[in-house]
C-alpha positions, 0 to 999 in steps of 0.5 A, spaced: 489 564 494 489 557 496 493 554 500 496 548 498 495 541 501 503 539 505 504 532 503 504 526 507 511 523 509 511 516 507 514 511 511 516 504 508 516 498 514 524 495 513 520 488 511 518 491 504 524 490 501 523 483 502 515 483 500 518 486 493 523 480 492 519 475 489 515 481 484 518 482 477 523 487 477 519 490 471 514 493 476 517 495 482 517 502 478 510 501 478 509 501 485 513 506 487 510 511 482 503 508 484 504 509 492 507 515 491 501 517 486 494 515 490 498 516 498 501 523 498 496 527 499 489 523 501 490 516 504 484 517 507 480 518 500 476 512 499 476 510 492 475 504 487 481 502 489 483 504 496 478 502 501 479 501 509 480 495 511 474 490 515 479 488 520 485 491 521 491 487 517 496 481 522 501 487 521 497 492 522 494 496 517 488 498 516 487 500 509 489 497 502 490 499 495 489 495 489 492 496 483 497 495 477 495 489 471 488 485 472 489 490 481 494 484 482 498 488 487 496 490 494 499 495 499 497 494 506 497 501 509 497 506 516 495 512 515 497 517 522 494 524 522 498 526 527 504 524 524 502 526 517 505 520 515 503 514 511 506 507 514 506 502 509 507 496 512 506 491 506 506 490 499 503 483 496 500 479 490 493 477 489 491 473 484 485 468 486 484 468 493 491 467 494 494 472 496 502 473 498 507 477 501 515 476 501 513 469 498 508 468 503 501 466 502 495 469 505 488 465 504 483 471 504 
C-alpha cells in the first residue's frame, strides 16, 4: 500500500495582503488555488514555471513560481523541510522588466 505524501503547511508573510491590494480582484482566486495547486505537495520540484532562484530574494525567498494570464504573476517562496512549511514571503506582478510588489517596483 502506498503511503500517501502529508502535505506542506503554507504560511503567508502578513505583508501578502497588501502585495495583493494593487492586483484585480478577479484573480485573487487564481492565486490562491494556484499556490495551493503547485506548492503543497513539491515545493522543491523544479518545473517551467517554479525554479529556484540565483540569488535569494530582499525578503528572503529562494524560489519563484510563475503563472496566471501571459505568467505575469510571481510568488516569491521559502520552502522549510524541517517545519514542513512553505513561507510565502511575496506575491507581485511582472509585466516587462518590471516587476512590482504592493505597488512597488522592482527592476530585474
Amino acid at each position: 500500500m502506498r503511503q500517501r505524501k502529508l502535505p506542506f503547511r503554507l504560511v503567508y508573510d502578513v505583508a501578502v495582503t497588501q502585495h495583493l491590494a494593487p492586483i484585480a480582484r478577479k484573480y485573487h482566486a487564481l492565486i490562491r488555488e494556484t499556490i495551493k495547486e503547485q506548492l503543497c505537495y513539491e515545493p522543491e520540484a523544479e518545473t517551467r514555471n517554479r525554479k529556484p532562484l540565483i540569488r535569494p530574494t530582499e525578503f528572503g525567498a529562494t524560489w519563484e513560481l510563475r503563472f496566471g494570464p501571459k505568467n505575469r504573476f510571481r510568488v516569491f517562496y521559502e520552502p522549510d523541510q524541517r517545519l514542513h512549511q512553505v513561507n510565502i514571503l511575496a506575491i507581485g506582478v511582472k509585466e516587462g522588466n518590471i516587476l512590482s510588489i504592493g505597488g512597488e517596483e522592482y527592476e530585474l
